[in-house]
N, C-alpha and C positions, 0 to 999 in steps of 0.2 A: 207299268211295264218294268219290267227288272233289265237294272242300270247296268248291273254285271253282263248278262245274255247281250244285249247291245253291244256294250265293250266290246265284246267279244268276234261278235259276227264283225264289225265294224273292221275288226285287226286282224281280220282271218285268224284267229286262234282255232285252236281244236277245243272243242266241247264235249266232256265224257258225257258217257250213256243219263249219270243221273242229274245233271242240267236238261237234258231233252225230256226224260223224266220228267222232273220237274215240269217243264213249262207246259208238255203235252196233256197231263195228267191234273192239272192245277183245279183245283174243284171253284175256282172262281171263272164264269166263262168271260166276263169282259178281260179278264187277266190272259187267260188261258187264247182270246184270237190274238190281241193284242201282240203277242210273244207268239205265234205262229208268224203272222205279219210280217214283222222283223226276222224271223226265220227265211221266209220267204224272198224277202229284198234278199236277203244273202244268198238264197240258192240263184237268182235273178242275175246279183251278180258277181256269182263265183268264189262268192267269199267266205265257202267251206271248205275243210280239206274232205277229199275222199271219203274214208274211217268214218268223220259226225256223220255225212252226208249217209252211209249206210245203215249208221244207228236211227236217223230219224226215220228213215224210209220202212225199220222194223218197229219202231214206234206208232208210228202212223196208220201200220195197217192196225196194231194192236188197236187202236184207237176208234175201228169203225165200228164197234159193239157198244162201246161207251158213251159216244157224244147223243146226247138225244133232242139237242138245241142246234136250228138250222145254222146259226154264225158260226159255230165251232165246225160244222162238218163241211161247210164253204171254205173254213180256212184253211182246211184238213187236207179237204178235195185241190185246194191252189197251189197247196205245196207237194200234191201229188203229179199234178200235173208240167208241175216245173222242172222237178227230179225227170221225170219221160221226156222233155225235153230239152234236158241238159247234156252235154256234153259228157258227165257220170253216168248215162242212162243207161250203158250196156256193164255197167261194174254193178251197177246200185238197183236196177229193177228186179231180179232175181229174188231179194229181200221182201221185193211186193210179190210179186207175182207168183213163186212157190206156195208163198201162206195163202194166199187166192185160192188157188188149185186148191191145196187141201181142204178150205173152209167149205168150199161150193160145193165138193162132195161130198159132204156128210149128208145124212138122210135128213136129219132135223137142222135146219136152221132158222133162229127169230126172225119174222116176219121184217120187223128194221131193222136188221142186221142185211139182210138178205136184199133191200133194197139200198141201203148204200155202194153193197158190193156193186149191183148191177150198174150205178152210176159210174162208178171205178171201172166197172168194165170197159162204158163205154167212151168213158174219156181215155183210158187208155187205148182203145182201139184205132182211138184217133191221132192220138201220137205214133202211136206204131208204123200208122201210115202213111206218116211221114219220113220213115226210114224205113227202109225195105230189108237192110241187112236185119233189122231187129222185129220188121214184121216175119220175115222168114224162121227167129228164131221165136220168137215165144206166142204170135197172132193166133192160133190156133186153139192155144192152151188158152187164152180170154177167149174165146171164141165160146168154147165150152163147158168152161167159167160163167160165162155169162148165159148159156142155157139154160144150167142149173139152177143160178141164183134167182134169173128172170121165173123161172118156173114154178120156184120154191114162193116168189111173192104173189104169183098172181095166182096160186092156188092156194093162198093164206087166208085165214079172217081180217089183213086188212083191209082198212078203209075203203072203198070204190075211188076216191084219189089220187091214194097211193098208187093203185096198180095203174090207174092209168098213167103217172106219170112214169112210172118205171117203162110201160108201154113206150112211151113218147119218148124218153132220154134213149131207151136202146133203136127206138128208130133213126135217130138222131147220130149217133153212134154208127151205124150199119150203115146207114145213106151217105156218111161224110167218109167213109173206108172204101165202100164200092166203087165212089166215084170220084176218087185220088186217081190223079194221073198215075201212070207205072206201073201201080200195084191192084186199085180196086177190082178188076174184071177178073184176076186172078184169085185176088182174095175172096169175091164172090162164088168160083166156081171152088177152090177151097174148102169153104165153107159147109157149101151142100154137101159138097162130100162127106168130110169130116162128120156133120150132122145126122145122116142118112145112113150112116154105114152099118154095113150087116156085121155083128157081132154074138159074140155067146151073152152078153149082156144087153136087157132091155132099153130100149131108148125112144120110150110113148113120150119123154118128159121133154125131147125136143122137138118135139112138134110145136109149141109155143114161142119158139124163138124162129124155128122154121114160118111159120107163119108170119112172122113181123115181115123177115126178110123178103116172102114173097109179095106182099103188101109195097114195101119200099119200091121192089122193080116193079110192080103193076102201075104206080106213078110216076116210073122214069123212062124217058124213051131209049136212052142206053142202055138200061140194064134188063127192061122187059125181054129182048132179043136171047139173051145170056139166058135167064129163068126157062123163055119157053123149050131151050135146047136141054133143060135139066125136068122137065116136066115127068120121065119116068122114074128118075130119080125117085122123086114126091109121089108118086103115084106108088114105088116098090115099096118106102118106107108106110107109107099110110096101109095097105094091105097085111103089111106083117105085121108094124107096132101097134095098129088101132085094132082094124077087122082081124087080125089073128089073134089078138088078147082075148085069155078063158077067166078074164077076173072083169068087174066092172070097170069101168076108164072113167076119170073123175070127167067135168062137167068142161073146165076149162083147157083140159087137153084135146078133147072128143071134138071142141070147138077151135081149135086154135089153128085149122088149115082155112079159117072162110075164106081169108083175103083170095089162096089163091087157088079154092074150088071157083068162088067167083067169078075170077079175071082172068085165068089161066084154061079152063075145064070146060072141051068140047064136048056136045052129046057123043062123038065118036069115041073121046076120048073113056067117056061114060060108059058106055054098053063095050069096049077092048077090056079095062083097066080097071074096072072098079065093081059092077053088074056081077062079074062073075064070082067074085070073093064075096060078097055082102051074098050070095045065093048059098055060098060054103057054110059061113059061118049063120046064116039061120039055121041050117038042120044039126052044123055042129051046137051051136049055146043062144036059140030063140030067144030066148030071155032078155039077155045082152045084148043082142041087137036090137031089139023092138023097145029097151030101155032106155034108149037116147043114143045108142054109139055111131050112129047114122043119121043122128037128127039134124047134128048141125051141118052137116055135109048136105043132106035135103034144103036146109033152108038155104044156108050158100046157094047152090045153082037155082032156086028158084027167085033169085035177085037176079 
């Protein structure tokens, strides 16, 4: 552990950008958590000024494409999580949360890069919901964030692991934000919104985060109530983004409403909301359809 960084944190000194550098970047990983650690006691307790605390917070995101060893990205992820809930969180998450936004939009992102994000996403979303002035401002923007990145992982060649675990942490994530006093019922009906919304820009890509979320309320007796009031919602977005699509839909978007064709999807709702469009789009693009883009939706309701 480097005796100077210690000193340091210790005396609340300020620490320029290339001390954090240094420790964040350290090509030794036992070095490199080591000196996050001690970073961390100090964001714990307070004994950063402002300024480091900003520089690490843009260190740190730089840092999610780099670490590819789990102790460095745990100690990454603790001192991101302490920053969101520290008393700096509405000077110094900007730092994270702007490069977020940008990273998650890009077309192409590495399958591990893309699945750190989503972890980022969803611990931050958990922090956020613990403060409502700061869920109001930026909850949305991880919301969307975290569509993307989720989308971008689990339509990747990795592992069958990975994605599920990215699955599991953004449930985790979404179940712990819904069902926050104050805020989650809100944040939930937010959410769909935001997700669903009709635009001049495509958005098949969030039907995989759509689908977690309706998964989470099909297992909660509070939030089921909330979901089945947004069931047209799902029902507008799924006709336009899926069954209106004139290109093929990859495998895991096509699938990614089961949860809540499952648990949510009456025969009425069947033959109103859905019958009629899947009848459009056969004479428009047969092909497309009869190639899977109704498959997984068939198997949903027939569980």
């Amino acid at each position: 552990m480097s005796e100077t960084l210690e000193a340091k944190t210790n005396g609340v000194q300020e620490l320029d950008c290339e001390d954090l550098r240094r420790v964040l970047f350290s090509s030794s990983t036992r070095r490199r958590t080591a000196e996050l650690h001690v970073l961390r006691e100090a964001l714990v307790n307070e004994g950063l000024p402002t300024s480091t605390v900003l520089d690490l917070a843009r260190l740190l995101f730089d840092s999610h494409s780099l670490y590819v060893d789990r102790s460095s990205r745990e100690a990454a992820r603790s001192c991101l999580q302490t920053i969101a809930a520290s008393s700096a969180a509405e000077e110094c998450l900007p730092a994270i949360i702007d490069p977020l936004k940008l990273e998650a939009s890009k077309a192409s992102i590495a399958p591990g890069s893309a699945f750190v994000l989503t972890e980022w996403c969803s611990l931050l979303l958990q922090e956020l919901a613990a403060k409502p002035k700061l869920w109001n401002r930026w909850g949305l923007d991880v919301i969307i964030a975290d569509s993307h990145t989720l989308e971008t992982c689990i339509g990747s060649g990795a592992r069958r692991s990975v994605k599920q675990s990215a699955l599991d942490v953004t449930r985790r994530g979404v179940q712990r934000l819904f069902e926050t006093d104050g805020v989650g019922h809100e944040a939930l009906n937010a959410a769909i919104t935001a997700l669903t919304i009709k635009d001049s820009t495509p958005h098949a890509k969030n039907t995989v985060l759509l689908g977690v979320i309706a998964g989470v309320c099909a297992r909660s007796l509070q939030l089921k109530p909330i979901l089945e009031e947004r069931k047209k919602d799902y029902y507008a977005f799924y006709v336009r983004e899926i069954l209106g699509s004139r290109t093929v839909v990859p495998q895991h978007i096509t699938d990614g409403l089961r949860d809540f064709f499952a648990t949510f999807t009456t025969e009425e709702d069947l033959q109103k909301d859905v019958v009629p469009s899947v009848e459009k789009a056969l004479l428009r693009a047969p092909e497309i359809v009869l190639n899977g883009l109704v498959a997984g939706t068939l198997q949903s309701l027939s569980q």
